[in-house]
Each structure stands twice: as C-alpha cells, then as structure tokens.
C-alpha positions as CSV (number, residue, x, y, z in Angstrom):
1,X,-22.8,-12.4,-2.9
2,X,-20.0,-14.6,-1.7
3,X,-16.1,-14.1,-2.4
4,X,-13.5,-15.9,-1.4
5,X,-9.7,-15.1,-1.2
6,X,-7.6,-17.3,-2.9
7,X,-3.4,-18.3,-2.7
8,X,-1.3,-18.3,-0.1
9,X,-1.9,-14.4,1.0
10,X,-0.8,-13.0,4.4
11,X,-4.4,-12.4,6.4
12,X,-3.0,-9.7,8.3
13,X,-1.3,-7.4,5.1
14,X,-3.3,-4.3,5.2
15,X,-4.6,-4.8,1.8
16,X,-6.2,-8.1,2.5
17,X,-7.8,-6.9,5.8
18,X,-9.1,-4.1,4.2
19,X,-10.4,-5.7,1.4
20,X,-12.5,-8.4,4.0
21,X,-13.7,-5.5,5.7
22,X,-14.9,-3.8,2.9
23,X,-16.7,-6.4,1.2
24,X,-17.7,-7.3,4.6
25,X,-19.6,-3.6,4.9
26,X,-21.4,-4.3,1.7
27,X,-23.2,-7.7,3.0
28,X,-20.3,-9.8,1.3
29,X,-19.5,-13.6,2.8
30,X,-16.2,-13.5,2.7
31,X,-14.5,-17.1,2.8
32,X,-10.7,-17.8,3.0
33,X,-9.0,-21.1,0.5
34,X,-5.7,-20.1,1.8
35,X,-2.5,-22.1,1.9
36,X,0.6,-21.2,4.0
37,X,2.6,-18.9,1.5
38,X,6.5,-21.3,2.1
39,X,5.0,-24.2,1.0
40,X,6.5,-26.3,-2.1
41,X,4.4,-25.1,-5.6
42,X,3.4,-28.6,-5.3
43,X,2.5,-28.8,-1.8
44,X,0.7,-25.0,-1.9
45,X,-1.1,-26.3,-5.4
46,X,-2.9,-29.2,-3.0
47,X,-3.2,-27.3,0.4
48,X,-5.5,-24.9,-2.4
49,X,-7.8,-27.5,-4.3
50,X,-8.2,-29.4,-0.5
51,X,-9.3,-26.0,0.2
52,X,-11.9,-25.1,-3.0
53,X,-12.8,-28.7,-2.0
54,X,-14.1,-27.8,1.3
55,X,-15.1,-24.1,0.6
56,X,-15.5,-23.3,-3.0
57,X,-19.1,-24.1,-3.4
58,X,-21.9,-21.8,-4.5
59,X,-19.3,-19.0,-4.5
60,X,-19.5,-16.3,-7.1
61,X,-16.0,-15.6,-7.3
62,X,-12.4,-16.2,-6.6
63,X,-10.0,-13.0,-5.4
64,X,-6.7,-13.7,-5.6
65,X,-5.6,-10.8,-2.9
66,X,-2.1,-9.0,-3.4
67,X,1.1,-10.7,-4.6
68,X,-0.5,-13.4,-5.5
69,X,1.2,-14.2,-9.0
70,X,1.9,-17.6,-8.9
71,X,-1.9,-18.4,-7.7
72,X,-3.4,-17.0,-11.0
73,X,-3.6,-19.9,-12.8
74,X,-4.9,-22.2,-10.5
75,X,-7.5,-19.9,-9.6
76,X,-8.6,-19.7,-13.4
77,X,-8.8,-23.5,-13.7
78,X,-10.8,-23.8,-10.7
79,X,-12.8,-20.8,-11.9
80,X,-13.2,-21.7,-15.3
81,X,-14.7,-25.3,-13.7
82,X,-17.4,-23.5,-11.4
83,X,-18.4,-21.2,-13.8
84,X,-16.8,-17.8,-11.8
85,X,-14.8,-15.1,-12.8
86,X,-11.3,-14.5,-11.2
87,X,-10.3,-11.0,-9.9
88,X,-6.9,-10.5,-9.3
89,X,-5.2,-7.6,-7.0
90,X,-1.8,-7.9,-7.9
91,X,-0.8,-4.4,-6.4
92,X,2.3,-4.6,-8.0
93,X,4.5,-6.2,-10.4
94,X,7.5,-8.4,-9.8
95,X,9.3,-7.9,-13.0
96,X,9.1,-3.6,-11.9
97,X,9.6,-4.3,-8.3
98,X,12.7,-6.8,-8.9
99,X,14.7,-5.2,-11.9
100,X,13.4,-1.5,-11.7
101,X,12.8,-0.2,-8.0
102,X,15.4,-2.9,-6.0
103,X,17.8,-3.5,-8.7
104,X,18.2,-7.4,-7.4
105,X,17.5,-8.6,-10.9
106,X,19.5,-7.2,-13.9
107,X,17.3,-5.6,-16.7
108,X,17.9,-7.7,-19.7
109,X,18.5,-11.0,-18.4
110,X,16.6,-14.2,-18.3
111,X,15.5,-14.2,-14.8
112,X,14.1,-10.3,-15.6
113,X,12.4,-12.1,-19.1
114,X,10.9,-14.9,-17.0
115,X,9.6,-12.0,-14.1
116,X,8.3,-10.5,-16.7
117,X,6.2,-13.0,-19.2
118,X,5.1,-14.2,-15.5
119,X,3.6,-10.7,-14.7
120,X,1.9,-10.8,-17.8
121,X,0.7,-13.9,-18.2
122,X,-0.9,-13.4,-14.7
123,X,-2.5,-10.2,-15.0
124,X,-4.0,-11.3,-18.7
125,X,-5.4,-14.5,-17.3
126,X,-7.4,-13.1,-14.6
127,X,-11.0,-11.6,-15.7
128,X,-10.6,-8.6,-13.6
129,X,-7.7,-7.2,-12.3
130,X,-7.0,-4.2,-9.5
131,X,-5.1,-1.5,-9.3
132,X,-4.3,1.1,-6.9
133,X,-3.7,4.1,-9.4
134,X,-4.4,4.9,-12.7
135,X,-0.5,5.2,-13.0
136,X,0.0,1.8,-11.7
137,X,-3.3,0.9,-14.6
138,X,-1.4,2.9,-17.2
139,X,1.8,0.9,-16.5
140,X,0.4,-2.7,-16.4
141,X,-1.3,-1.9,-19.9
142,X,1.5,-0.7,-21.4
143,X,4.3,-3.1,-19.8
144,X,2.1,-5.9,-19.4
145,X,-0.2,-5.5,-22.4
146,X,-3.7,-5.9,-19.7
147,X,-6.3,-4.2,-22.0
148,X,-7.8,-0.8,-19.7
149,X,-11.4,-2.3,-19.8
150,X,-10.3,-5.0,-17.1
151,X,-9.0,-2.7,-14.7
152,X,-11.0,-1.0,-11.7
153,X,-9.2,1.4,-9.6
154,X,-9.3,0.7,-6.1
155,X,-7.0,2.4,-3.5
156,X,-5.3,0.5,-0.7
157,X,-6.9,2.9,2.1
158,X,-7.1,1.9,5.2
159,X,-9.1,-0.3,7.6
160,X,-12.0,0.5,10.2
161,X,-10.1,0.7,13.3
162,X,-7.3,3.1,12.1
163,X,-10.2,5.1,10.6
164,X,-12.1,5.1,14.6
165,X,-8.8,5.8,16.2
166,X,-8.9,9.2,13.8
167,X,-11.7,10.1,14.9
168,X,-10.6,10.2,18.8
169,X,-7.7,12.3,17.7
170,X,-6.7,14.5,20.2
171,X,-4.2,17.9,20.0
172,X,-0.7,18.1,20.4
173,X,0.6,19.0,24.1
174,X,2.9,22.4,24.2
175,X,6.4,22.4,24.7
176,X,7.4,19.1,23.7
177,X,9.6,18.4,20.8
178,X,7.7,18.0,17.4
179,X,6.9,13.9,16.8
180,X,7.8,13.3,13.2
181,X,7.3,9.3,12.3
182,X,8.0,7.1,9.8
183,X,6.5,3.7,9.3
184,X,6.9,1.0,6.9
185,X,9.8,-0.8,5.0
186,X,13.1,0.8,4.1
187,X,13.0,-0.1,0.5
188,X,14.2,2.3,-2.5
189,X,10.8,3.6,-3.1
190,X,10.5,5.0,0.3
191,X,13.1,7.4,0.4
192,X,14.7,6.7,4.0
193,X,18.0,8.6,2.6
194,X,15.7,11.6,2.1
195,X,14.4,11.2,5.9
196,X,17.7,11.0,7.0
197,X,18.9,14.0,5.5
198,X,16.1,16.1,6.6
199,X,16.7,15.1,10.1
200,X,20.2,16.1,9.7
201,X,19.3,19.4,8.1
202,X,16.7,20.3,11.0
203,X,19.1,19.1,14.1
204,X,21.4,21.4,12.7
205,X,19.3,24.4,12.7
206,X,17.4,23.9,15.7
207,X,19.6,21.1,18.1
208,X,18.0,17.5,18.6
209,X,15.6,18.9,21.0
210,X,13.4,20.7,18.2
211,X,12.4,17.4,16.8
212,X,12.4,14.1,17.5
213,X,12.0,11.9,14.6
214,X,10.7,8.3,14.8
215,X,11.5,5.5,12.1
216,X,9.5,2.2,12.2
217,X,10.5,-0.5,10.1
218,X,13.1,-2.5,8.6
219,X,14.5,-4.0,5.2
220,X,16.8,-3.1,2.2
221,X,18.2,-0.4,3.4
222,X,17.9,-0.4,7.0
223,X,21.7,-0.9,7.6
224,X,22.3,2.0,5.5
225,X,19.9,4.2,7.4
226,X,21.7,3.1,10.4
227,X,24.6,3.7,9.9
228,X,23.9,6.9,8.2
229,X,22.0,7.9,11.1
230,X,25.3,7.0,13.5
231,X,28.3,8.7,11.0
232,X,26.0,12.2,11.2
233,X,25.8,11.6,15.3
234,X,22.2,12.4,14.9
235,X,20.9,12.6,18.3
236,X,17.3,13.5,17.0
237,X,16.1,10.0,15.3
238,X,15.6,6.9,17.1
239,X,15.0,3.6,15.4
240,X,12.5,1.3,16.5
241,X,12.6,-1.5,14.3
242,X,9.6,-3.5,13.1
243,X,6.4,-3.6,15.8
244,X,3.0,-5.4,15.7
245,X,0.2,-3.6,13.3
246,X,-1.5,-1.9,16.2
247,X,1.6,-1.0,17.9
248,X,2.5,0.7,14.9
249,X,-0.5,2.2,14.1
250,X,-0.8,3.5,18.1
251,X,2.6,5.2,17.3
252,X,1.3,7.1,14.4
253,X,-1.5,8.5,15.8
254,X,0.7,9.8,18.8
255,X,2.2,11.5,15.7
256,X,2.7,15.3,15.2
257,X,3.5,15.3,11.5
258,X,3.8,11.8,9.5
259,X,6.1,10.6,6.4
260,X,4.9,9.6,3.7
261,X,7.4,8.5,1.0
262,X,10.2,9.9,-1.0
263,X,11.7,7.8,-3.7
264,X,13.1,8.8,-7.3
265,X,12.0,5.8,-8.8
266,X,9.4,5.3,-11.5
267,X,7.5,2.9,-9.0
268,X,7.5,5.4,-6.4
269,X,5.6,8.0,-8.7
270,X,3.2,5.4,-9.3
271,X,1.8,4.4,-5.8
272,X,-0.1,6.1,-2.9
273,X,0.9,3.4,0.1
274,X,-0.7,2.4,3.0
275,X,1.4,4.4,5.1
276,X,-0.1,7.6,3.3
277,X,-3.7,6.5,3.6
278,X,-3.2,5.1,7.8
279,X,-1.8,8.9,8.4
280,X,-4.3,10.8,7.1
281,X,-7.2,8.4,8.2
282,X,-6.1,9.0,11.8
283,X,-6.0,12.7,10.9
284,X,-1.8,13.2,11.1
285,X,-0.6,15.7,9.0
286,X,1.1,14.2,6.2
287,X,4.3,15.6,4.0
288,X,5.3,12.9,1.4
289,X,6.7,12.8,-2.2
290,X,5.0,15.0,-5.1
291,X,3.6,12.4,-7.8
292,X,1.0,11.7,-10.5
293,X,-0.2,9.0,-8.4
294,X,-0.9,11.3,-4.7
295,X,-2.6,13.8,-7.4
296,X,-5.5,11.2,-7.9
297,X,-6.7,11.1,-4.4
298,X,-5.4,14.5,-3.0
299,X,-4.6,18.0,-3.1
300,X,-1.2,19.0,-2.1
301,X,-1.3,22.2,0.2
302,X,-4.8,21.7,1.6
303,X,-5.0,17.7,2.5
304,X,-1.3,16.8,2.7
305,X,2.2,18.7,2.0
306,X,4.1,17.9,-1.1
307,X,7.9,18.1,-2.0
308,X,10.3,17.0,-4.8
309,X,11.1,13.4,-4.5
310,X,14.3,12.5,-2.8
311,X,15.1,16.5,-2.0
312,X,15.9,16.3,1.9
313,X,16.7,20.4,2.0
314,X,12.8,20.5,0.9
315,X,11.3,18.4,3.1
316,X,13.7,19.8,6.2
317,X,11.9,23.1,5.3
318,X,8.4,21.2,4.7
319,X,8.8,20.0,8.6
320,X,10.3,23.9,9.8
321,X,7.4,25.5,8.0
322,X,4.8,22.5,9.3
323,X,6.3,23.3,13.2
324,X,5.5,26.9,13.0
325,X,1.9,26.3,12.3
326,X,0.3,24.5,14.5
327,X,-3.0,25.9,13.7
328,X,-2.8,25.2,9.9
329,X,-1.4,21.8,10.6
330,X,-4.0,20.9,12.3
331,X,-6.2,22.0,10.0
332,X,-4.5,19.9,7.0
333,X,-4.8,17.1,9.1
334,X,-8.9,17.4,9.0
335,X,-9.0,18.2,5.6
336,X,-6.5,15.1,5.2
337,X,-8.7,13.2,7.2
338,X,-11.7,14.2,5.1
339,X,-10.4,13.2,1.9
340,X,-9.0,9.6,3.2
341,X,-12.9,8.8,4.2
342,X,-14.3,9.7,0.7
343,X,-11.3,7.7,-1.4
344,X,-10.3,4.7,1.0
345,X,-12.9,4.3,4.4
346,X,-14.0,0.1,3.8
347,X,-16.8,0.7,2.8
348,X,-16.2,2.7,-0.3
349,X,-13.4,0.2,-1.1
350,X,-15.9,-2.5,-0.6
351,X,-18.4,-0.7,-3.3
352,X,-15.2,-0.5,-5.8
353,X,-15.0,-4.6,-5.1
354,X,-18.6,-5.8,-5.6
355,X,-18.3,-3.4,-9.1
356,X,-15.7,-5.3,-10.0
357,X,-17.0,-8.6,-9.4
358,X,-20.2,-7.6,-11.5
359,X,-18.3,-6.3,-14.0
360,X,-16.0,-9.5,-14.5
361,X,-18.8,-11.6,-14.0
362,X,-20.8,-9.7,-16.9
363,X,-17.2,-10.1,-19.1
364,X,-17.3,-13.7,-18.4
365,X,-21.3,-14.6,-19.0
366,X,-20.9,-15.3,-22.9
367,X,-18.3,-18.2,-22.1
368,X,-19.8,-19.9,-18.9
369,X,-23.2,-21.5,-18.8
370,X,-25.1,-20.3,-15.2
C-alpha cells in the first residue's frame, strides 16, 4: 500500500510523525506532497499539484494529516482524477477551536459562519475522516453534519522513541523535591490557571522545597501564567519556555508525576492530548482532567489520577496524596504505561490507518473505475 501526506502539514507535529511511523510498522510507503504551510492559497495550491506531479503516481491514497482544512478540496480533485479515496485527520475543528475554546472569534458572526461552513464542507468532502475520540466523532456529526459511518477512531498516541525511552524508565532518587511537569501550549483547554493554583495551594502547605513544579510551553495565556506565578511569589514553579521535541520529551521522563490537562471547556472534555499519551508511554504517573473523552482509553485510579476540571484545591490534594505513595505511584505509572501500548504504540495506530484506508477505498469503489 502506498499513502502519501498531503497540504502544507508540519512533519515534526506529533500527530504526523506518529501517523508515518505507524503506517510505516504496517509495510506502508509513506510519501510526502507537502508545501510550506505560509505560502499564498495560490502559491501553496501549485507548490501541491508540482508535488502530486512528481509523487502522486500509483498511490492508493491521499491523507491530509492534521489541520489541514484548506487542503481538502484539492486533495479531492486530485483524488477524484487518480481514482483514490481521501482521508482526512482534521483533529479538530476551527469554527470550535476559534469561537468556543479561545474566544478570538465571536459566536454569531460572519467570520464564526464562514469557520464554520468551512469545517463542514471539509470534513463532508473527504471519504474518510479521523478522529481522536468518539466525543470529538459525536461532535463533528452533530456540528458538522459528517455521517458516523465515515469516521474511524484513532488516538493521537505517541511515537516509538518516547515509547523506548519508557521502557528504560528508571525510579525516583530519595530526598529530592517531587518533579511535577507540564508540557505543551497554555491555551484555555489546558488549564494552566488550575496548575498555577495547585502549586500555590501545595507551597503553602509544605514550603517550595516539597515540590518543584516545571511548566514547558508557551501561548495564549502564558503572560497570564507569569504573572500569576510572580503576584503569588511562588518560589516552587519555574518556567521554561518552549524547547525542541526531545528536549521536552527528556524532561518528562525525568518526571515524578506529569500534568495532563485541566480546562472547563466543552473542547477540553472532548480530547485525550499528546501530552497525556507521551506521559504515560514513558511510564510518568499522570493526574489530568476527568472527561468522557480520558474514559475511552483509561481507567482513572488504576492507569492515571483524575480530578474535576479547573478545581486547583483537587489537584493540590491529587499531587499531596500522589507524594505520599511512592509505591502506588509507581505502580500507576506501569499500569499507565500498559494501557498507552494497547491504545496508542505506532503500530496499533498504524492498523487503525490501513482500516481506514480500506474502508474509504471500499466507500469509494462504486464511483471510481480501478
């Protein structure tokens, strides 16, 4: 089988290089008709066909990886030409993402009515389209009006090397302050206010020395997390700003206990995000927001720790209770581990791909000669 991933995707977003990998595992030439994601529509719409030109032969499908809205329909012209179906991964959609989780676009208006017919338009044209949840499916059928029997379910996971690094893992040294990180963007579906009030809630019960907490990232709200962190005089977290993947991922494991995320909006209780999948694949133990979408893949408890979305006081007490067991964390963070191989190791996500592709393909038969 040969797939190729098509628009002007970022190579190095989790999702993609998990996705290669996968379908990589399962004996899948992988090719790449990529244009660089700033160009003009125009510009981008020709860096793509030069592309198909060059690559898109004998192929036996298109993938249009995540975010990739605007490359829908040029992908379904091209595919509709060769004959192959188009699956497309859009992970999430603008019009929610814009109006309803960041609040940059007001609900109602024309840019949040052209968001939105370009959400739909998108995910109806495709032959197959991804999701990461069957919250996020639910939502995109009943927002987007993308009939259920397209869908497949496959979860973002996380890649090889995170999942090898796990596997090395090795036990927390005595008498050092407990490493709690965070990584990944400060958006409103994280939660970061949540973080911050946890660490505020634990430095004052304990002193800075009980805990040190981490946070690795940057965006939306970083300047409020900043200078949330400074008015409190909270000794105990240190920002680090944005690092390189590995660099990132090297911190985590170093990790004693890992966040997940902690958001009160409707998006947030309709992901599980990479963060989520990296900690437990290297075996952290991982406290993050209760949800429909966590209950899918695992069991609060046992694999991971659960508390109310945006509750600070909770998770504070989730970390306290966390510290004084090292033996049972340690033991969630197998069972953690466990559960991330069976739902997101490549491999598996690479199965959940070449389904798809058969699937779509089977969809498409009556309407393409082959």
């Amino acid at each position: 089988m040969k797939v190729a991933f098509f628009g002007s995707y970022d190579p190095t977003y989790p999702r993609v290089r998990v996705f290669r990998e996968g379908l990589e595992s399962r004996g899948v030439e992988v090719r790449d008709l990529h244009a660089p994601p700033r160009l003009a529509p125009g510009w981008r719409a020709a860096a793509l066909c030069a592309a198909w030109m060059a690559r898109g032969k004998g192929l036996d499908a298109l993938l249009v990886p995540a975010f990739g809205h605007r490359d829908v329909a040029l992908a379904t012209i091209l595919g509709r030409l060769a004959g192959i179906p188009v699956i497309f991964d859009p992970l999430v959609s603008r019009w929610d993402t814009q109006v309803g989780d960041l609040g940059r676009v007001r609900a109602g208006s024309v840019s949040a009515a052209r968001m939105r017919w370009s959400d739909r338009a998108s995910m109806r044209m495709a032959d197959g389209l991804l999701c990461d949840t069957w919250e996020h499916a639910d939502f995109f059928t009943t927002a987007m009006g993308v009939p259920r029997q397209k869908m497949t379910r496959v979860p973002v996971g996380a890649d090889a090397e995170t999942f090898a690094r796990g596997s090395a893992r090795r036990a927390r040294e005595h008498g050092r302050p407990l490493d709690v990180v965070y990584i990944g963007g400060f958006l409103p579906l994280h939660g970061l206010p949540a973080i911050v009030q946890a660490a505020a809630v634990v430095e004052a019960r304990h002193g800075p020395e009980f805990a040190r907490f981490t946070l690795l990232g940057g965006g939306m709200l970083a300047h409020r997390v900043a200078r949330d962190v400074a008015s409190l005089g909270l000794r105990s977290v240190r920002l680090v700003g944005r690092k390189p993947y590995p660099e990132a991922m090297e911190l985590l494991a170093g990790a004693d206990l890992a966040l997940g995320i902690f958001g009160v909006t409707e998006k947030a209780a309709r992901v599980v995000p990479h963060k989520v999948f990296q900690a437990l694949a290297l075996g952290v133990p991982t406290i993050t927001r209760r949800s429909p979408a966590i209950s899918e893949f695992f069991r609060g408890g046992e694999q991971l720790t659960l508390v109310p979305p945006g509750d600070g006081v909770a998770l504070a007490a989730a970390i306290e209770s966390l510290a004084a067991d090292e033996e049972g964390r340690e033991r969630m963070g197998r069972a953690g581990r466990v559960a991330a191989l069976e739902a997101g190791e490549p491999s598996r996500i690479g199965s959940l791909l070449v389904e798809a592709v058969m699937r779509a393909r089977d969809a498409t038969a009556p309407r393409v000669s082959r």
